[in-house]
VOTORLO-436149 format. One record per residue (C-alpha): residue in three letters; x negated, y negated, z. Coordinates in steps of 0.25 Angstrom, whole numbers, padded with zeros to 4 digits, always signed. Each point is the difference from the previous one (the first is absolute). Layout:
<recs>
ALAXYZ
...
</recs>
This chain:
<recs>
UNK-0568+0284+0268
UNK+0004+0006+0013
UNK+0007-0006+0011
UNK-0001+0000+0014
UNK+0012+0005+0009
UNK-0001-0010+0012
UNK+0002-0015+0001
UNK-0013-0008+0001
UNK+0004-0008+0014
UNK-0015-0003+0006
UNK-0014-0004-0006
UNK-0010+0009+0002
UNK-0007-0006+0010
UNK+0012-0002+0009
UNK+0000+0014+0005
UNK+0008+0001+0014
UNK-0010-0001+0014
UNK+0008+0003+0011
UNK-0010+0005+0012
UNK+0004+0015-0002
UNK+0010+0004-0010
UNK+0005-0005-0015
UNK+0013-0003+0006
UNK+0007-0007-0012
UNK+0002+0012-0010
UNK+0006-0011-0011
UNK-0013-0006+0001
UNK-0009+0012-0001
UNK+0009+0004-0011
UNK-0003-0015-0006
UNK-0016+0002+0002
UNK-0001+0014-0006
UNK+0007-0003-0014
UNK-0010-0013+0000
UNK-0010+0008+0001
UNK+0005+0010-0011
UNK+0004-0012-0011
UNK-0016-0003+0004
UNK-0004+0012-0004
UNK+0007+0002-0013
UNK-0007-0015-0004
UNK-0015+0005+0004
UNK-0007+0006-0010
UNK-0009+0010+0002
UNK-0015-0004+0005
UNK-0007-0001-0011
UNK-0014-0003+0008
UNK+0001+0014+0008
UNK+0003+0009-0012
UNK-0012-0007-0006
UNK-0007+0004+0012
UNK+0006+0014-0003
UNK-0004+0001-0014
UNK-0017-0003+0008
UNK+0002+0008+0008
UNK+0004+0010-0009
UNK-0012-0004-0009
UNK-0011-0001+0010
UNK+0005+0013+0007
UNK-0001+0008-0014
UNK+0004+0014+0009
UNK+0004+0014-0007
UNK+0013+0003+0005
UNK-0006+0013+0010
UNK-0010-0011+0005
UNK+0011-0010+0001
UNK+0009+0012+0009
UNK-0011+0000+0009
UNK-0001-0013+0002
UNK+0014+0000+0004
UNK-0001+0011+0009
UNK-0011-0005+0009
UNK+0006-0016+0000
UNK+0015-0001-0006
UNK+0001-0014-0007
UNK-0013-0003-0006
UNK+0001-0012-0011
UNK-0015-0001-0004
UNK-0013+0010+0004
UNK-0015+0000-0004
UNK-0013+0003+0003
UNK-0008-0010+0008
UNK-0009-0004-0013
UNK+0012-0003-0008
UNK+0007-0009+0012
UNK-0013-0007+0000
UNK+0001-0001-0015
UNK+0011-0010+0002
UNK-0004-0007+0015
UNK+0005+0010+0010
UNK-0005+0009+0010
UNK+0005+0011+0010
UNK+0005-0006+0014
UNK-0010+0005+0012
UNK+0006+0013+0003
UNK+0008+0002-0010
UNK+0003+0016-0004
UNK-0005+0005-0013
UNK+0010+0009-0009
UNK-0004+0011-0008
UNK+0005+0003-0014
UNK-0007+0012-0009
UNK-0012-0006-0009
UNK-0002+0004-0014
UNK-0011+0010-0003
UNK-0003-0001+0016
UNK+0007+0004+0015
UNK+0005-0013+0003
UNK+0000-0015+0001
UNK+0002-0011+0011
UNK+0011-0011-0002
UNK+0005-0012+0008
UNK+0015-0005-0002
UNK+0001-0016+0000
UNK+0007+0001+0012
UNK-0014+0005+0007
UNK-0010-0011-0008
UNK+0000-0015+0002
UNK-0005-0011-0011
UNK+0005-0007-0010
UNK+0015-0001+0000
UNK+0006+0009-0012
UNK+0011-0008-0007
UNK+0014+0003+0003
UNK-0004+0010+0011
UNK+0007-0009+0010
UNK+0015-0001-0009
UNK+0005+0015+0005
UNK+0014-0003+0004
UNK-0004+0010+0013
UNK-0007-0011+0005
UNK+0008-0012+0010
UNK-0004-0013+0007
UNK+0003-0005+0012
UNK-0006-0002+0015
UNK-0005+0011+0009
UNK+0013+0009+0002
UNK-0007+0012+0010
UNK+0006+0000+0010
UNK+0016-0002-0009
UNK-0006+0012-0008
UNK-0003+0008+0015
UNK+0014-0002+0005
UNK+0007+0005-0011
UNK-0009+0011-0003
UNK+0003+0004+0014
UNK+0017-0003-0002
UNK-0004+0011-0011
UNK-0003+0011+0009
UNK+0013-0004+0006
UNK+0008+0004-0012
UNK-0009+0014-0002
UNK-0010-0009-0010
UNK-0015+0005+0001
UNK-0010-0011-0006
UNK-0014+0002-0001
UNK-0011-0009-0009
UNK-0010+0007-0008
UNK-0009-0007-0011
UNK+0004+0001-0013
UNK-0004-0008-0013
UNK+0007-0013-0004
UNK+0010+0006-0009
UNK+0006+0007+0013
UNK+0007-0006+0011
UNK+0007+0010+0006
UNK+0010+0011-0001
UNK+0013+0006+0008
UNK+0003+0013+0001
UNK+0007+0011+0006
UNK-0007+0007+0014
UNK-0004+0015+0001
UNK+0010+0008+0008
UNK+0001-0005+0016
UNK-0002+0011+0009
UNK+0006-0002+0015
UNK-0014+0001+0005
UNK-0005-0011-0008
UNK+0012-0009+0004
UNK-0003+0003+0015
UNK-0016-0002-0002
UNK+0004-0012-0008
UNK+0012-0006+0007
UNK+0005-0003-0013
UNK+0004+0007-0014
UNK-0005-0006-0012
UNK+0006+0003-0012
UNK-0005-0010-0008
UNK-0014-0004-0003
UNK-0005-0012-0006
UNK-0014-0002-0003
UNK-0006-0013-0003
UNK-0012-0004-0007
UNK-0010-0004+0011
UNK-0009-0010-0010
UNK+0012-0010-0001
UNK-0001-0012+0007
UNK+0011-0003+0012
UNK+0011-0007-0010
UNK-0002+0012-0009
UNK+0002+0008+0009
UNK+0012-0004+0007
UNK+0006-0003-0015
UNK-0004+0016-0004
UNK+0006+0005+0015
UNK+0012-0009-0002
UNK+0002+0006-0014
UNK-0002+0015+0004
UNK+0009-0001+0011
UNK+0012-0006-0009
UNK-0002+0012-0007
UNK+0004+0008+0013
UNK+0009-0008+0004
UNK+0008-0003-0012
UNK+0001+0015+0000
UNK-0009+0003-0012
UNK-0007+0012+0006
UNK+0015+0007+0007
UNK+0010-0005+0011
UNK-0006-0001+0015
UNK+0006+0014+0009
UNK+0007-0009+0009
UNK+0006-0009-0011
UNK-0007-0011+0002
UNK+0001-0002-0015
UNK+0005+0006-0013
UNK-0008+0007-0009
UNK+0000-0005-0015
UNK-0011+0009-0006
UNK+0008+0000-0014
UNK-0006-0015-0003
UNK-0009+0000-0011
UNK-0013-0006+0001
UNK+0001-0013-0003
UNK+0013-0002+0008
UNK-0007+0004+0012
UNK-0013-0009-0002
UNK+0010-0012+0000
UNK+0006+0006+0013
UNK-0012+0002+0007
UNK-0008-0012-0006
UNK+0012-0010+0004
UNK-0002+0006+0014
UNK-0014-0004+0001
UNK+0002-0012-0006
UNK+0010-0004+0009
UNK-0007+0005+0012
UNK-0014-0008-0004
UNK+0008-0014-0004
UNK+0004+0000+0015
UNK-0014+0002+0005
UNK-0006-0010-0010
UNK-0006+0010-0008
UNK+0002-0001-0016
UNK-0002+0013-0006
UNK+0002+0000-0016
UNK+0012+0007-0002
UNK+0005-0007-0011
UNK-0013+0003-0007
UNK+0001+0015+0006
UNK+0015+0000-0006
UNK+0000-0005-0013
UNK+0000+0012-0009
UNK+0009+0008+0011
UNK+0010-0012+0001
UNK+0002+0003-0018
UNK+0003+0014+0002
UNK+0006+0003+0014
UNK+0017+0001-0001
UNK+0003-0013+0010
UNK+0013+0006+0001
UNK-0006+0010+0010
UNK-0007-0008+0008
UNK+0006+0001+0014
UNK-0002-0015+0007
UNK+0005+0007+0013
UNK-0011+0010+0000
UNK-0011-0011-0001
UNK+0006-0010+0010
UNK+0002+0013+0008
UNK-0014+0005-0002
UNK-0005-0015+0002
UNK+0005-0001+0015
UNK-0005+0014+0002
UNK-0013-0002-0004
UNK+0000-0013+0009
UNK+0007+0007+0012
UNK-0005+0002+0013
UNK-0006+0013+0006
UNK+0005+0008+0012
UNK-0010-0003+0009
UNK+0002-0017-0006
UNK+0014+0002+0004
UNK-0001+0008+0013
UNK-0010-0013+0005
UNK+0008-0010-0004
UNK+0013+0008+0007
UNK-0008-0001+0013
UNK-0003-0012+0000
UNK+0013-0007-0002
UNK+0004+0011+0010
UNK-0009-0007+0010
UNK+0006-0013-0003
UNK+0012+0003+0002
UNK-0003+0005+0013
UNK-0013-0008+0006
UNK+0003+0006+0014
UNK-0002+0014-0003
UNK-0012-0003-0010
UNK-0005-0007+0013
UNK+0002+0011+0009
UNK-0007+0009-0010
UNK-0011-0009-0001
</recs>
C-alpha cells in the first residue's frame, strides 16, 4: 500500500481563503496531501469508461478515418451521421459544423460529434473528471488569464471535443519585433477548450498553468521559478492538478480532481512531489498583474497624499 509523505492537518474543504495569497504554507501543505489520500481511495469512474466503450461502439471508425477526425477536432469521444444520431434521439445543434471522414466505396461522408447535436442525454457522457461545478467564475478566469501574460503565458480558447480541455506548451521563438509589437514575450502558450463551461474552464486554465509554473515545461529566463522537467508523468499531473485544485476550492469551484487523480496518485513516486512548487505555483497563479499593481500603487499613493491628488484633480 503506498503511503503518503506529508501529515494530513486540514479537511478537504477547509482550503485557506485569504483575500489574495495562500499565506499559510503548513495549511496548503495540509490541503494538498487530503486531496492526494482522496484520490488514492476514488476509484476509476466506471460511468464515463462506459461512455467510452459507446462511444467507441457507436463511432465504429478505421484507424485513417479516426486520424482525421482527430486532425480536424482533437478530443472527439462519439461521432455519427445525422441518421444514426437520430437512431438513438439526437440531432445536430443549429449551426453545427459537419466533419469529413472518407466513405467506403464512395468520396466521402458527413459526421456530427456529440458535442455539435443535442437530444437525449447519453449515459455517463456528463462523468468526465475534465468536467467541474461551481458558479459563474468569468471574470476570476479573466484576471488570472491576464496575470499570465504577466509571467510570459499566452492563453488562447479553441473548441475541442470533450475528451480535451487543454494543453500547455512551449512558445515558438520571440523575435525582438514581435516583443515590441506585442509589449510582451510569450513563451508559454496555453490553449483551452472553448466548449467548456466557465468552471471547467478556470479548473482547465488553473491546471495548465500549474504546469508552467510548477516548472514542468523549463525554469522562467528571470528565475521566477526552477525548472523540473525530469518529473515523470504522473508526478506532474499531481502537481499541476493540486494547483488547480487549490486555486478552484478558493473560488468556490469544485473540479473533480480526486476523480481526475486516481490512477496517477497509484503510480506517481510522492517522494518527488515538491509541496513548495505547488503552493508557489498556487500564489502565482492567484497574483496580481502589473497594471493590477500599478493601480492599486496609485491609489494608496493618492491617500497618502490627498493634497497633491487634489491639486492634480
Amino acid at each position: 500500500m503506498m503511503q503518503l509523505t506529508f501529515p494530513l492537518e486540514v479537511p478537504m474543504d477547509k482550503v485557506p481563503k485569504t483575500p489574495h495569497r495562500l499565506l499559510n504554507y503548513e495549511d496548503c501543505k495540509g490541503a494538498i496531501d487530503s486531496l492526494f489520500q482522496d484520490a488514492l481511495r476514488t476509484e476509476s469512474d466506471l460511468a464515463f469508461l462506459q461512455f467510452l466503450a459507446f462511444a467507441e461502439r457507436f463511432s465504429n471508425l478505421s484507424v485513417y478515418n479516426a486520424m482525421l477526425l482527430r486532425v480536424q477536432q482533437p478530443g472527439l469521444t462519439a461521432v455519427a451521421t445525422i441518421r444514426k444520431w437520430a437512431d438513438i434521439g439526437r440531432c445536430p445543434k443549429p449551426g453545427a459544423r459537419p466533419l469529413v471522414i472518407l466513405q467506403p466505396f464512395g468520396p466521402v461522408s458527413f459526421v456530427y460529434a456529440m458535442e455539435d447535436t443535442e437530444g437525449r442525454a447519453v449515459d455517463g457522457a456528463d462523468s468526465s473528471s475534465l468536467f467541474a461545478t461551481g458558479p459563474k467564475s468569468r471574470a476570476t478566469y479573466e484576471k488570472i488569464r491576464h496575470t499570465a501574460t504577466d509571467q510570459g503565458v499566452r492563453v488562447q480558447e479553441t473548441a475541442f471535443g470533450q475528451a480535451l480541455a487543454g494543453f500547455a506548451q512551449v512558445g515558438h521563438q520571440i523575435t525582438a519585433r514581435e516583443v515590441w509589437e506585442k509589449g510582451s514575450a510569450a513563451r508559454w502558450d496555453i490553449v483551452v477548450n472553448a466548449n467548456l463551461d466557465e468552471p471547467s474552464r478556470l479548473a482547465t486554465l488553473t491546471h495548465e498553468l500549474g504546469h508552467v509554473y510548477c516548472g514542468h515545461l523549463g525554469g522562467h529566463p528571470d528565475g521566477r521559478w526552477a525548472g523540473r522537467r525530469g518529473l515523470g508523468h504522473a508526478e506532474r499531473e499531481l502537481e499541476a492538478e493540486a494547483v488547480a485544485w487549490l486555486v478552484c476550492a478558493r473560488n468556490e469551484v469544485s473540479p473533480r480532481s480526486a476523480q481526475y487523480l486516481a490512477s496517477h496518485a497509484r503510480q506517481a513516486d510522492l517522494g518527488a512531489i515538491s509541496m513548495f512548487a505547488i503552493y508557489d505555483a498556487a500564489n502565482r497563479v492567484e497574483s496580481r498583474s502589473s497594471a493590477v499593481r500599478k493601480r492599486t500603487s496609485a491609489r494608496l499613493k493618492g491617500l497618502a497624499n490627498p493634497a497633491t491628488t487634489t491639486a492634480d484633480a
